[in-house]
C-alpha positions in Angstrom: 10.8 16.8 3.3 7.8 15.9 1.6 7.0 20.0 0.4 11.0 20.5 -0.2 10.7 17.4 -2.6 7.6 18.6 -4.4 8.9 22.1 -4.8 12.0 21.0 -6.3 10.2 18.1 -8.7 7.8 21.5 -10.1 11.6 22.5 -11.8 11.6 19.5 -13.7 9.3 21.1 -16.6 10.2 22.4 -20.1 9.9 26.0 -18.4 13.0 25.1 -16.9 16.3 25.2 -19.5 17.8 21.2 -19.9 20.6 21.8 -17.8 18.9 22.9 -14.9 16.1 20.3 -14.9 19.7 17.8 -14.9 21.1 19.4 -11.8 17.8 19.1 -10.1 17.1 15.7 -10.6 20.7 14.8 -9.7 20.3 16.9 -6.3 16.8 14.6 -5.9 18.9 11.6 -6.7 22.4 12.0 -5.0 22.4 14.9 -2.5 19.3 15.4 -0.3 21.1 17.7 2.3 21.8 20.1 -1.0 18.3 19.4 -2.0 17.0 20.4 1.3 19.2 23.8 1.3 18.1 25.0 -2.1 14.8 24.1 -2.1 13.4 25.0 1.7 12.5 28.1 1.2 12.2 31.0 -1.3 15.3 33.6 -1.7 13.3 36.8 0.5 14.0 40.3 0.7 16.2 41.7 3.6 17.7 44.6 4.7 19.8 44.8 1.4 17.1 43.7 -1.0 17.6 40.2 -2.3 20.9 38.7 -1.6 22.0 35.0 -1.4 23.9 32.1 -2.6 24.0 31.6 -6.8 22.4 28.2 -7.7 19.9 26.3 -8.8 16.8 26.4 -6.7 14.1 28.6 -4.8 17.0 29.5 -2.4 19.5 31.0 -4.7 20.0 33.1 -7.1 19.7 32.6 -11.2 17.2 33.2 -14.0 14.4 32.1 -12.5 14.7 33.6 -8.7 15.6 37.3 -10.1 13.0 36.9 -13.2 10.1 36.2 -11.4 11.1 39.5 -8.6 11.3 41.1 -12.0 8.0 39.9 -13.2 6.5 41.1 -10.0 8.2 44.3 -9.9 6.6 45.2 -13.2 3.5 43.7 -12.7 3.7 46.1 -9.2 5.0 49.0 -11.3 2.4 49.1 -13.9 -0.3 49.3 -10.8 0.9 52.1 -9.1 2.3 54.1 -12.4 -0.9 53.1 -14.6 -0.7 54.7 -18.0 2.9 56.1 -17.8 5.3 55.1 -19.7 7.5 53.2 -17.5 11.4 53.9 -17.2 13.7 51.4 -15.3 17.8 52.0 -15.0 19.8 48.9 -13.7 23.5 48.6 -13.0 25.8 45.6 -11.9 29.1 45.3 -10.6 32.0 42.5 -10.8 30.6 39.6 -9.5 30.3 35.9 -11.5 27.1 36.3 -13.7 26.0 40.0 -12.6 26.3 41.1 -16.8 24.4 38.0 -17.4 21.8 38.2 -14.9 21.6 41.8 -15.4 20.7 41.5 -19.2 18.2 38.4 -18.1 16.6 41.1 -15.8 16.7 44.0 -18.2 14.9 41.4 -20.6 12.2 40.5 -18.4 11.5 44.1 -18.1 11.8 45.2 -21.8 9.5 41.7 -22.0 6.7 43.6 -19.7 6.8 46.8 -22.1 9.0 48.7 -19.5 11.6 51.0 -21.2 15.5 50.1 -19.7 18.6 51.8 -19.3 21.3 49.1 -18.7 24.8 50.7 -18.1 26.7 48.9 -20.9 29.6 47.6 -18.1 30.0 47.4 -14.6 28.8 50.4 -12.0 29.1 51.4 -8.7 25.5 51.5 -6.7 26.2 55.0 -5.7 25.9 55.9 -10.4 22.6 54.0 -10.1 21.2 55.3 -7.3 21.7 58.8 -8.9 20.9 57.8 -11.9 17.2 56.5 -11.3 16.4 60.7 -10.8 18.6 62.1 -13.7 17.0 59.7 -16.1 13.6 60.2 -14.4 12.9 56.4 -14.2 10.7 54.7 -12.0 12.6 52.4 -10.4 16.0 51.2 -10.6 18.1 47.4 -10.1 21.5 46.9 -9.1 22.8 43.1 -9.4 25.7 43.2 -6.2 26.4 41.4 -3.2 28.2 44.2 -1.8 31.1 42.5 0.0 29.6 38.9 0.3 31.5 35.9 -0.3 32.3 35.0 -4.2 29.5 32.6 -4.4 26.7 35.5 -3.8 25.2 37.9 -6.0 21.8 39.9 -5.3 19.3 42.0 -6.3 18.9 46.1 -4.8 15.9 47.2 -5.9 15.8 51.4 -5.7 12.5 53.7 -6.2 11.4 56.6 -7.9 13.4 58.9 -5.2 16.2 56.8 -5.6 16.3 55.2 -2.2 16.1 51.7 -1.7 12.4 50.1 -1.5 11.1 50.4 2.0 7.6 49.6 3.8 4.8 49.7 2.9 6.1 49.2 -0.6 8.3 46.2 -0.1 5.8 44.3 1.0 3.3 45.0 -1.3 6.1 44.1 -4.1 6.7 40.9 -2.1 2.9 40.0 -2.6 3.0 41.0 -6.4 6.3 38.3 -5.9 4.8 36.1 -3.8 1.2 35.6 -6.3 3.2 34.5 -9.1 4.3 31.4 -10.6 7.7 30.3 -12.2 5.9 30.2 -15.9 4.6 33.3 -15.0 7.4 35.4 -15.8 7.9 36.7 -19.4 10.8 36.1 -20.7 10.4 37.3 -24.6 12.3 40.1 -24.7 11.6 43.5 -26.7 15.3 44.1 -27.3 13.8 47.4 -29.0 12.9 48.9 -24.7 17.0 48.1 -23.8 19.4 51.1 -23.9 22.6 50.4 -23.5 24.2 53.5 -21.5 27.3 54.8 -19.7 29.3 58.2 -20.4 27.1 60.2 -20.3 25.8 59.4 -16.9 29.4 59.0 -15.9 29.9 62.4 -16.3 27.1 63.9 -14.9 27.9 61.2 -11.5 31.0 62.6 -11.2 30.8 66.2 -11.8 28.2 65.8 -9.0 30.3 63.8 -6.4 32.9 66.9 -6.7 30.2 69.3 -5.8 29.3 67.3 -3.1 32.3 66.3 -1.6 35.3 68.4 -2.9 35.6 71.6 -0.5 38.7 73.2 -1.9 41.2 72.1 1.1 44.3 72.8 1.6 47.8 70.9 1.2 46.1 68.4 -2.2 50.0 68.5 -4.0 51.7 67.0 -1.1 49.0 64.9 0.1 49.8 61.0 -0.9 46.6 58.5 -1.2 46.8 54.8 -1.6 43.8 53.2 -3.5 42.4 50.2 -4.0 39.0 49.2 -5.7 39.5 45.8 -4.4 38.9 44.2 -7.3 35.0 45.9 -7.5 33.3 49.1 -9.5 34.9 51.8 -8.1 37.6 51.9 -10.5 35.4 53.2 -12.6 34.6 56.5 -10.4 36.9 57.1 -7.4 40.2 57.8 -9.5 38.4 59.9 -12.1 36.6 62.2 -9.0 39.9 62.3 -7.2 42.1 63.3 -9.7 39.6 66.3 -11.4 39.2 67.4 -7.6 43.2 68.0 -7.7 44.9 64.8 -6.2 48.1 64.0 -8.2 49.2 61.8 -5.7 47.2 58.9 -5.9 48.7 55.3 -5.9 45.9 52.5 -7.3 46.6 48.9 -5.7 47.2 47.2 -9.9 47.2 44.0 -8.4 43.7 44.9 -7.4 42.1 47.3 -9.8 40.8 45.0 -12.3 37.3 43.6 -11.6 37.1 40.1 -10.3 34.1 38.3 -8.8 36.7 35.5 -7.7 38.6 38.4 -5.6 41.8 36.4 -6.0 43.6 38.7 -3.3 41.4 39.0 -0.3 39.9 36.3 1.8 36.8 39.1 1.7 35.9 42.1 -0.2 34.9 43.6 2.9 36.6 46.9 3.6 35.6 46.6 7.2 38.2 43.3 7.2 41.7 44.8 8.2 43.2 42.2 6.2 41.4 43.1 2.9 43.7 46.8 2.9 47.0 45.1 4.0 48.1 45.0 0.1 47.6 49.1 0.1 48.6 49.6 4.1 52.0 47.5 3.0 52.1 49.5 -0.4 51.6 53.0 2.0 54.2 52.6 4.6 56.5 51.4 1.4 56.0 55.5 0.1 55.3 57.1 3.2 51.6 57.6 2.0 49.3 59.3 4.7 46.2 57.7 3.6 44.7 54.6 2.6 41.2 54.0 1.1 39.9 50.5 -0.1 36.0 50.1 -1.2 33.6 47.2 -1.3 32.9 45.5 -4.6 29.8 47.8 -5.5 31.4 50.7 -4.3 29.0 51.9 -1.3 31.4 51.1 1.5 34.6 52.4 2.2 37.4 51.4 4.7 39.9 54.6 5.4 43.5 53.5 7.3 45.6 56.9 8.6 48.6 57.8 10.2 48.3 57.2 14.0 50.5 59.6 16.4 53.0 56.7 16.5 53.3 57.4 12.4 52.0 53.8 11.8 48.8 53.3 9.5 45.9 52.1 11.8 42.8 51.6 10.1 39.8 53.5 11.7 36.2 52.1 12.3 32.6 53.3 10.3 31.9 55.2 13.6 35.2 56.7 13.3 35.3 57.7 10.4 31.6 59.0 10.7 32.2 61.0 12.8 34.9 63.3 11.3 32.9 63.3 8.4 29.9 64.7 9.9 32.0 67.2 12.1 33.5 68.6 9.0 30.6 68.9 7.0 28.5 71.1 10.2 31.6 72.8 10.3 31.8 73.8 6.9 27.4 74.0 7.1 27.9 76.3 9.9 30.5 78.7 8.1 27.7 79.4 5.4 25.3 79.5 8.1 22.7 77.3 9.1 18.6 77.6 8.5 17.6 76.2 11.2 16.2 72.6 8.7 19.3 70.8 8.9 19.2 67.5 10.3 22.2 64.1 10.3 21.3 60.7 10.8 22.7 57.5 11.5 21.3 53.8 12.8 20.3 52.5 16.0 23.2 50.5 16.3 26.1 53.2 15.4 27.8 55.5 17.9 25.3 57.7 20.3 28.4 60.1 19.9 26.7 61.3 16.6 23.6 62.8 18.6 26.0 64.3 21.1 27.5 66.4 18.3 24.5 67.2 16.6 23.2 68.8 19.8 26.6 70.5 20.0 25.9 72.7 16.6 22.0 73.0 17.5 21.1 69.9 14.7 18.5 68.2 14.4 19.2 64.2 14.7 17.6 61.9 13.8 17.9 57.9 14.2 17.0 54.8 11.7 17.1 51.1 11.9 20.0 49.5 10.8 20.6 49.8 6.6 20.7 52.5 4.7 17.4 53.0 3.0 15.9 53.9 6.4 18.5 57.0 5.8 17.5 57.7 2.4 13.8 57.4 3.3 14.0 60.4 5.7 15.0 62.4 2.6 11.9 61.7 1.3 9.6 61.7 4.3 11.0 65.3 5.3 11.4 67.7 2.1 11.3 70.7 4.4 14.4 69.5 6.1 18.1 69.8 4.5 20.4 66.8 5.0 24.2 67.4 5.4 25.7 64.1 6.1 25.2 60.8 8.0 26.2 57.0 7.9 26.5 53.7 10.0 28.8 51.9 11.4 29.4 49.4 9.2 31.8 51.4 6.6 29.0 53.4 5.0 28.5 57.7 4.7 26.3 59.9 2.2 27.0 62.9 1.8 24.3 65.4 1.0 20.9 63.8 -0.7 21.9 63.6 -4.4 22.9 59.8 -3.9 20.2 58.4 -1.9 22.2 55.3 -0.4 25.5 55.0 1.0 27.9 56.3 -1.3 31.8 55.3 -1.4 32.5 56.9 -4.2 31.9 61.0 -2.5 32.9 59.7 1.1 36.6 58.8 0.2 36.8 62.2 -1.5 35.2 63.7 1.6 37.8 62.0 3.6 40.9 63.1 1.8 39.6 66.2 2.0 39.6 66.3 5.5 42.8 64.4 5.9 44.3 66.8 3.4 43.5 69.8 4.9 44.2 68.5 8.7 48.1 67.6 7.5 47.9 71.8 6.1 47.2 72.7 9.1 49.7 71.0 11.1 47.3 68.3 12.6 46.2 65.6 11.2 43.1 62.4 10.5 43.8 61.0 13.7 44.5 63.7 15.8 41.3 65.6 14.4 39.3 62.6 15.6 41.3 62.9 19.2 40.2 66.6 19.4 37.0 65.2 18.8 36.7 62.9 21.4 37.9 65.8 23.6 35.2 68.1 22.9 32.5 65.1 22.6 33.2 61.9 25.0 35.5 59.6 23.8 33.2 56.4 22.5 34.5 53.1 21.6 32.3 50.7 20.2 33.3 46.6 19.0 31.0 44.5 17.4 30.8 41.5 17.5 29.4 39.1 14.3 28.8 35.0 15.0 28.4 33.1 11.8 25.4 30.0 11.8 24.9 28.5 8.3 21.9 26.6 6.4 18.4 26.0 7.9 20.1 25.0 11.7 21.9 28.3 11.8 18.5 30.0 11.4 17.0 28.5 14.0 20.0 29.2 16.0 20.1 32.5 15.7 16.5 33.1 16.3 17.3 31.6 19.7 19.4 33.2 20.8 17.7 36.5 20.2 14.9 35.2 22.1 17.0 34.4 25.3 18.7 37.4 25.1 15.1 39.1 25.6 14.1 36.5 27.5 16.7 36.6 30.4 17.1 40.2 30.5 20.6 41.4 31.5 20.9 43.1 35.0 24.3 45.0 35.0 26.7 45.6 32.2 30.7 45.5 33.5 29.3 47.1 37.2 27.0 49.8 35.7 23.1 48.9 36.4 21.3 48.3 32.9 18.6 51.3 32.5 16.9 51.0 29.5 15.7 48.2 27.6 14.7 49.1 23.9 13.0 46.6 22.4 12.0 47.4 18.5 10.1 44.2 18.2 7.3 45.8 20.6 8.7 49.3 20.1 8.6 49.7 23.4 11.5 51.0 25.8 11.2 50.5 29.1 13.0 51.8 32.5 13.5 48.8 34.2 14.4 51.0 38.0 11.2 53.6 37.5 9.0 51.3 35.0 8.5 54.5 32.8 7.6 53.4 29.3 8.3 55.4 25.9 7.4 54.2 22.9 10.3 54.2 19.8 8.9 55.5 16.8 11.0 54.0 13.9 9.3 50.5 12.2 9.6 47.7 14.4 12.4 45.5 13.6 14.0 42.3 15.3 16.6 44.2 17.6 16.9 44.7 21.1 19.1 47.0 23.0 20.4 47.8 26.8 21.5 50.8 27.9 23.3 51.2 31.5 23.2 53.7 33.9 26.8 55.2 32.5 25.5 55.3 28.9 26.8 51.9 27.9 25.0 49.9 24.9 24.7 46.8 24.0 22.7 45.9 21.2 21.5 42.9 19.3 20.1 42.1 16.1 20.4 39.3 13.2 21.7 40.3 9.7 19.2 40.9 7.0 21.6 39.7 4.0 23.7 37.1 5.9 23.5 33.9 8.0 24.7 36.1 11.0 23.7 37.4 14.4 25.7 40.8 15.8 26.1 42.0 18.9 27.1 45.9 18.8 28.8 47.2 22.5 29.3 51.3 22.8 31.6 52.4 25.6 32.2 55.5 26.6 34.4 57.9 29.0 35.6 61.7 29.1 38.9 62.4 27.5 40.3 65.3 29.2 43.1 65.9 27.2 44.6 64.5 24.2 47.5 63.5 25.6 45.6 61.1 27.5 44.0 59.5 24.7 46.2 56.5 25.0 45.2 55.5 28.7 41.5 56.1 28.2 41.5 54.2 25.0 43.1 51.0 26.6 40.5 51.4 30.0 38.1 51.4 27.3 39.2 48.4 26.0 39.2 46.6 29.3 35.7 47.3 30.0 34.9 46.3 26.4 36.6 42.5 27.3 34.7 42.1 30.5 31.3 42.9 28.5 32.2 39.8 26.1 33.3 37.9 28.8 30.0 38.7 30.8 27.9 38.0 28.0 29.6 35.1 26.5 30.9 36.6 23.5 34.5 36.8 24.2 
């Protein structure tokens, strides 16, 4: 307590602005559980980049967290890029304080003789993501939380290729970070270095997400769509690119299309929530629509609901919807012909179904750790190689390589394209992704997300990670477990021959089982929230369609005696 105390008495300088050096010494005075919270550690990097609670403190996120990251971003930028004139783009989207913080970190910059391109208003991540290579910056910053609670914002920090940071770079940035003092950061802005921008990039964003994403189908005049930006930045994009791509039929969710980092209407922002579409499912079975799309707040995830054979909107999973996306875009790859470079990717913890249908078109796959810059960073690592498509399964696709991180904005024109064209041809979503599961093995995956708050839940979750290694599971709902991945010695092992293969992706705190009839189970903690997942792909052959129904409900079964074998239930 002793260090916490110390570390939060160092904000009682002049550094510090008057009203933060109040709240602190009221926190020392009144509230040592707060105390203890905000001030036990400093805000780190994860999966997503920086991402946490706003506050006072070395835990949250204000001024002072996000400056000094800043401070040794630059500090890092001016090493590796010595004697170039340094270009930065950042973006923000709808939360409480992201125009605020976004300026404080544009000044910072500007302060560090770092030219800045600051989108003038709120922006999807997608639009800065593309934008760090058509303004041939450096390195670009997007202020988002993605679809955290209201209280969160964070800091995505994207590179040169316009992927997210990844090893060995974060870390090195980290230690830039990590060398630094509050007072080091430089706060005296050159106001001169900050360009305020916006329709200009717009357009060029969206003339490309048409290119990538619109393929001319079929049926677009009779084909209704039901939107909702739920209450984020992709108001700003997705109506525009589906409109000039020829959908007049579009209904925008108004109780929900204006930006609101209090997201009055949802108890989460989180397309992946079936209760965060039921305003636009409601509003689609009131006008017969045959799709829904709602999108996180910054615009990188989407959540798709369709028409099930019953005729009742039914909201489709990330694997899902993954899946017909990347089946539609080899298709359409294949009718051009392929060169032989192509490759799709997904995570370690999405569907295996995606490798099976890779290997059905001749593809290469390939497989990342979970987040999406391990995605974009295959762009980079293979140049020779062509990417068509990939995603994961929590909500996110990219389409093609001119966005270099999941990309909502593309993906929901993808998917209406392939809706649209389904319904012109007398099928349909749903009943494509049947067919698929015909031709492929029908896989069903659940995961399953546990919630452990503040320094406790930490240690919690580390624990049970550890006795989930440490007391290895035998059989899996009767099937014998075959494989034990671990990524933390990236090392899989046959546990009936003792054969031993090593995994060659980074090592990473995840640990996986895979039974004798291709079952998985996998296991991992969140890198942006106070969360450990548990990830469970089933699988089974679908003989015909019109047994889709009774295979889908046995794989259910087995899915409840996993969780009820392993606790989770």
């Amino acid at each position: 307590m002793d260090a916490i105390l110390n570390t939060a008495k160092s904000w009682l300088t002049d550094f510090f602005d008057p009203a933060v050096q109040k709240e602190v010494q009221n926190l020392i005075d009144n509230d040592t559980e707060e105390l203890k919270d905000r001030f036990y550690k400093n805000m780190e990097f994860g999966t997503g980049g920086m991402r946490g609670i706003m506050g006072v403190g070395t835990n949250r996120i204000n001024k002072y967290t996000l400056g000094k990251s800043t401070q040794g971003l630059s500090n890092y930028l001016k090493k590796v890029y010595a004697g170039q004139d340094l270009q930065v783009v950042i973006a923000y989207d709808c939360r409480h304080n992201s125009d605020t913080l976004a300026r404080i970190v544009a000044e910072v910059f500007a302060a560090n003789g770092i030219k800045v391109f600051l989108f003038s208003e709120l922006r999807t991540t997608p639009e800065l993501s593309f934008a760090v290579r058509h303004l041939n910056c450096h390195a670009g910053i997007v202020l988002t939380a993605s679809h955290n609670p209201p209280e969160y914002n964070g800091y995505k920090v994207y590179w040169t290729d316009g992927g997210q940071i990844v090893p060995p770079q974060d870390g090195e940035i980290i230690s830039e970070i990590n060398a630094l003092s509050f007072e080091d950061i430089n706060f005296n802005s050159n106001d001169a270095l900050i360009e305020l921008i916006d329709k200009d990039v717009d357009e060029a964003f969206i003339e490309a997400s048409i290119a990538n994403g619109n393929f001319d189908a079929k049926g677009k005049d009779d084909f209704k769509i039901v939107f909702t930006s739920l209450h984020g930045t992709s108001i700003t994009a997705i109506p525009e690119v589906l409109s000039r791509a020829g959908y007049k039929n579009v209904t925008v969710i108004e109780a929900q299309a204006k930006p609101d980092g209090a997201f009055p209407t949802v108890v989460s922002p989180n397309p992946e929530e079936p209760e965060a579409l039921s305003m636009a499912v409601k509003k689609a079975e009131e006008i017969n629509a045959d799709m829904v799309v709602g999108t996180d707040p910054d615009s990188d995830r989407l959540g798709i609901a369709v028409r099930n054979l019953e005729g009742e909107m039914e909201i489709v999973n990330g694997n899902q919807a993954m899946i017909l996306m990347t089946k539609f875009l080899l298709e359409k790859q294949k009718e051009k012909g392929f060169k032989g470079n192509e490759f799709v990717a997904t995570t370690i913890v999405s569907t295996p179904m995606m490798e099976v249908m890779a290997g059905a078109y001749g593809v290469e796959f390939k497989t990342a750790l979970t987040g999406f810059k391990w995605i974009g960073k295959m762009i980079k690592d293979f140049p020779e190689s062509s990417f068509i498509g990939g995603g994961e399964e929590s909500f996110g696709y990219m389409v093609g390589d001119f966005v270099r991180d999941k990309d909502a904005v593309t993906s929901t024109l993808l998917a209406c394209e392939i809706a649209a064209q389904a319904k012109a041809n007398g099928s349909s979503f749903y009943k494509d992704l049947i067919d698929c599961y015909v031709q492929y093995g029908f896989y069903k995956e659940k995961l399953i997300s546990l919630t452990k708050k503040g320094m406790s839940g930490a240690e919690e979750i580390k624990q049970m990670l550890v006795d989930f290694k440490e007391n290895p599971v035998v059989s899996v709902a009767g099937s014998k477990v075959k494989w034990i991945e671990d990524y933390n010695t990236s090392i899989a092992k046959n546990v009936m021959t003792g054969e031993e293969r090593s995994i060659d992706i980074p090592k990473s705190n995840v640990l996986i089982y895979e039974t004798e009839d291709g079952t998985r189970i996998a296991a991992r903690p969140s890198g942006t929230e106070p969360k450990v997942k548990f990830y469970i792909s089933t699988n089974a052959k679908l003989g015909k369609a019109e047994d889709f129904k009774k295979v889908s409900q046995e794989l259910d079964a087995k899915i409840d005696r996993i969780l009820s074998e392993l606790n989770l239930g």
